[in-house]
C-alpha positions in Angstrom: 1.5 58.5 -20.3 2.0 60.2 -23.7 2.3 57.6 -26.9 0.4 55.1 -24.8 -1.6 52.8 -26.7 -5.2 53.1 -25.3 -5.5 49.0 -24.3 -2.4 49.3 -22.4 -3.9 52.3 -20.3 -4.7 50.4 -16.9 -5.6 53.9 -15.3 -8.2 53.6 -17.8 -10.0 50.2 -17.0 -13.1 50.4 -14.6 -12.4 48.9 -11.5 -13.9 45.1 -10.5 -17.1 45.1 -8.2 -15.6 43.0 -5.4 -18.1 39.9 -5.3 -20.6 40.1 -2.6 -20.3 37.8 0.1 -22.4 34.7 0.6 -24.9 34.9 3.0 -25.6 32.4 6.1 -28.4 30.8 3.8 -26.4 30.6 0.9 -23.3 29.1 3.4 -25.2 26.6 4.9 -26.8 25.5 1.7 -23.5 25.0 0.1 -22.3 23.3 3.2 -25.7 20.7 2.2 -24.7 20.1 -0.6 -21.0 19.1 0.2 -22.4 16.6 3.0 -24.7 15.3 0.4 -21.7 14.9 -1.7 -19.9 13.1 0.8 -22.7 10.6 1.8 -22.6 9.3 -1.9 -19.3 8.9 -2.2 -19.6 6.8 1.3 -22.3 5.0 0.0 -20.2 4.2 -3.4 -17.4 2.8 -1.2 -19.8 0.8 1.0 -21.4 -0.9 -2.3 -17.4 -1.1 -3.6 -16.6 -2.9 -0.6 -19.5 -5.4 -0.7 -19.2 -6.1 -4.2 -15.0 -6.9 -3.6 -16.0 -8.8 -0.2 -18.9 -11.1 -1.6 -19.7 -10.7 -5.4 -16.9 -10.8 -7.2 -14.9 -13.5 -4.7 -18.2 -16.4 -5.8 -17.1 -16.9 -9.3 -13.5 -17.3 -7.8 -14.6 -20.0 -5.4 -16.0 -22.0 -7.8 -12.7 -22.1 -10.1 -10.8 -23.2 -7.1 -13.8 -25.8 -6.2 -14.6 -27.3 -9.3 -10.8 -27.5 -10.9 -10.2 -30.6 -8.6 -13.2 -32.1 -9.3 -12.5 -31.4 -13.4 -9.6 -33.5 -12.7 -10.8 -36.0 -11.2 -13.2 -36.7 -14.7 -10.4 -36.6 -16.7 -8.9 -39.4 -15.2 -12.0 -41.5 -14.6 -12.4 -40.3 -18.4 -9.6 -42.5 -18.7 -6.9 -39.4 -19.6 -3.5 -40.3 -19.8 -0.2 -39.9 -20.0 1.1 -36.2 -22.1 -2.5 -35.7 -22.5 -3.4 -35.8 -19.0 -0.2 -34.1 -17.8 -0.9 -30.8 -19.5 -4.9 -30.6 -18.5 -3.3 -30.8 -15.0 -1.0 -28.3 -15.6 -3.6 -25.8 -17.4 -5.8 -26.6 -14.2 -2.9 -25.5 -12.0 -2.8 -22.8 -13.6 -6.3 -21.6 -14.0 -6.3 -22.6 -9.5 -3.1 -20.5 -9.2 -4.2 -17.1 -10.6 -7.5 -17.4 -9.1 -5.7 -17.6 -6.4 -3.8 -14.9 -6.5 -6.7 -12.7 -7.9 -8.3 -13.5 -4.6 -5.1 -11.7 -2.8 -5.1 -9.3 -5.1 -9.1 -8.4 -4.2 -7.9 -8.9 -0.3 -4.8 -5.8 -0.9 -8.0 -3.6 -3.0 -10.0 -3.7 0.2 -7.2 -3.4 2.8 -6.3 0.0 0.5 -9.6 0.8 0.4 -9.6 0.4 4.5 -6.9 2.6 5.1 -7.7 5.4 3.2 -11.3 5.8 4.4 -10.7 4.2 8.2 -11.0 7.3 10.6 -7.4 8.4 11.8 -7.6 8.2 15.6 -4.2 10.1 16.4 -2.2 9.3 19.5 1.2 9.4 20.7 3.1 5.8 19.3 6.3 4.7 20.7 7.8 3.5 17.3 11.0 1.4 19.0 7.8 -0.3 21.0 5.8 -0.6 18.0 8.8 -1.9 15.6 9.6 -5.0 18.5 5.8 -5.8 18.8 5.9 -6.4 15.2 9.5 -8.4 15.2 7.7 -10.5 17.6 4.5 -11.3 15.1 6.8 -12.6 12.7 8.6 -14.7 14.5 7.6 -17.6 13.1 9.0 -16.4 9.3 12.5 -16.3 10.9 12.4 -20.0 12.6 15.5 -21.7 10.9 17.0 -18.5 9.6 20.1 -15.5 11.0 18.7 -13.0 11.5 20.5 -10.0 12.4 18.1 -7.1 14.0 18.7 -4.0 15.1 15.7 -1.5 16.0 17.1 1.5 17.1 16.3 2.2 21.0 15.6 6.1 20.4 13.2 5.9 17.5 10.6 9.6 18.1 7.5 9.3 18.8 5.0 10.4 16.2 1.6 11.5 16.4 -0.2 9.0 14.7 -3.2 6.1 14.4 -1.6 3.1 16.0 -3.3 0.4 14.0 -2.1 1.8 10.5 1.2 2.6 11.8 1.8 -1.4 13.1 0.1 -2.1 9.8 2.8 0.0 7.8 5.6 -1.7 10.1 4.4 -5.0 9.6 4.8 -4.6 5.3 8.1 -3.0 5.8 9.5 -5.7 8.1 7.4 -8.3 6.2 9.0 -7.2 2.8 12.5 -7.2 4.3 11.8 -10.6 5.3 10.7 -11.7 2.2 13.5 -10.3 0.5 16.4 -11.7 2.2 15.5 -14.8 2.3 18.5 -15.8 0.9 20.6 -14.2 2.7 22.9 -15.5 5.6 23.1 -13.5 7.5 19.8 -11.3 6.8 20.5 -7.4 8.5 17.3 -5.9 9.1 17.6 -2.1 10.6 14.8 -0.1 11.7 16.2 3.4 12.5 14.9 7.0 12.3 15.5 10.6 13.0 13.3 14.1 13.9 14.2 16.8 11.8 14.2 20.5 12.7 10.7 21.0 11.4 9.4 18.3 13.5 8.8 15.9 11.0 9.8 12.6 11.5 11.6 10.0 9.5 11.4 6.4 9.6 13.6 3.9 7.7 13.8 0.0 7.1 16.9 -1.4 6.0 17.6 -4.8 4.5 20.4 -6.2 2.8 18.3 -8.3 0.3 17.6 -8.7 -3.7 17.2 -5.0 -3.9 16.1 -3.8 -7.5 16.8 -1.5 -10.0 17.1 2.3 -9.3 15.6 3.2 -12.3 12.3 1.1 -11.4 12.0 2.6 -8.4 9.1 5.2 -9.6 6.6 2.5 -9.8 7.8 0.8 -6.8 4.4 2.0 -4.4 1.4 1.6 -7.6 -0.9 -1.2 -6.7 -0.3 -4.8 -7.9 3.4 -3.2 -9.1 6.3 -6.0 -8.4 9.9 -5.5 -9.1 10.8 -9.5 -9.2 8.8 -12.3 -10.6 6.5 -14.4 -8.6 8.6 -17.6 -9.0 11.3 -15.9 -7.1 9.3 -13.6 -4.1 5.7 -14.0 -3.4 3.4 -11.9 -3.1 0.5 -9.8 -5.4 2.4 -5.9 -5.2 0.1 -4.2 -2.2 2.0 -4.3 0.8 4.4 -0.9 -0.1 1.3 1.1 -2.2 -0.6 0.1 1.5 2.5 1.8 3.0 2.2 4.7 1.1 -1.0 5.1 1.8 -0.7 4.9 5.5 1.8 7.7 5.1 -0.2 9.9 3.3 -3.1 9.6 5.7 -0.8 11.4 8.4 0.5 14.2 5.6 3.9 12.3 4.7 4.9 10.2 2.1 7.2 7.2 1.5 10.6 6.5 -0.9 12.4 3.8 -1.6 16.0 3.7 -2.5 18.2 0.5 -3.5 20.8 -1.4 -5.2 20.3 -4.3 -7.6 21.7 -7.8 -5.0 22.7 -5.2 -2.6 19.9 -4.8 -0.2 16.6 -1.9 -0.1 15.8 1.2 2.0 12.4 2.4 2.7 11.7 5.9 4.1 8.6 7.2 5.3 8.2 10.8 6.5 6.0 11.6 8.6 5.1 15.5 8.8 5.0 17.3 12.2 
């Protein structure tokens, strides 16, 4: 083209060499190298495992041993009154977040589980699935209304049963929890197939709630919308949820109002 400049002249420009294709030596070296990649990575998670299952809950057991014992020589020390009081009360303490760091270690390893478990896919009734877990929690409802309804025409996803009962169980167990206070409690479990085949599955409760505009965090580990005093728990259960859902290619939302009750969704891809 006349009045071209010369570096915008593409006619111009050589043409790539196409790369050459990897031979089967080449392949199957690469292909080495991945699974040699892979077996350290298992072999990191192993160690990872061992050091959450045995050396790092030792120096835990001894806080929650020995704090008794410290306050037993206090007052054969001959403590007293204020004095005494608050050394009880900082050894509470020091008992109660050993405590919890212990539950916290327990959600590391149950996340850690779950993501490198292998995914054993079947068919899984979810209406059969959500009353096998209503009937393991039986015993948190003794005393309490409880108003269920699990939908009789849940789909059927292709999925591992034991992760799926395990994702139930934290979104029936934190529905639970959370209306508590509540009388009655309403506890849905409902769902729907869309027209891509995915499938959606949702909890319902009519509990605390939280704020909207929290919601982001709501699935990080050890990430809790309420304070300890009012809801236990460490903030594993729903980032173990979302987990669970990614390992079958979907993912998990949460949507609520503040006193009003909480929704969890968890898609579930076709």
């Amino acid at each position: 083209m006349s009045g071209m400049a010369p570096w915008l002249d593409t006619a111009a420009e050589p043409a790539l060499a196409p790369l050459p294709a990897p031979t089967l030596s080449q392949a199957l070296a690469l292909l080495a190298e991945r699974e040699r990649e892979l077996a350290a990575l298992r072999a990191a998670q192993e160690e990872f495992l061992r050091a959450v299952s045995h050396d790092l809950r030792a120096p835990l057991r001894h806080i929650t041993s020995y704090g008794p014992l410290v306050a037993e020589l206090l007052q054969d020390a001959g403590l007293q009154g204020e004095a005494l009081a608050e050394a009880q009360e900082f050894l509470s303490t020091m008992d109660q977040s050993a405590r919890r760091m212990g539950r916290m270690l327990d959600g590391l390893l149950a996340l850690s589980r779950i993501a490198h478990a292998p995914l054993l896919r079947q068919p899984v009734a979810l209406t059969a699935l959500a009353h096998e877990v209503q009937a393991t929690l039986a015993a948190q409802v003794q005393g309490r209304v409880v108003q269920w309804h699990i939908a009789p025409d849940l789909p059927s996803v292709q999925g591992d049963a034991a992760l799926l009962r395990q994702l139930l169980a934290e979104l029936v167990g934190n529905a639970l929890k959370f209306t508590r206070g509540c009388d009655p409690a309403r506890i849905a479990v409902v769902g729907e197939c869309s027209a891509d085949g995915s499938v959606t599955l949702r909890v319902q409760d009519n509990g605390a709630g939280f704020n909207p505009a929290q919601a982001a965090g709501l699935f990080g580990m050890f990430q809790r919308l309420h304070r300890a005093t009012e809801f236990e728990g460490v903030g594993t259960g729903l980032a173990a949820v979302r987990a669970i859902a990614q390992r079958h290619g979907g993912d998990a939302q949460a949507t609520a109002v503040l006193g009003a009750g909480c929704t969890v969704s968890v898609r579930f891809s076709a």
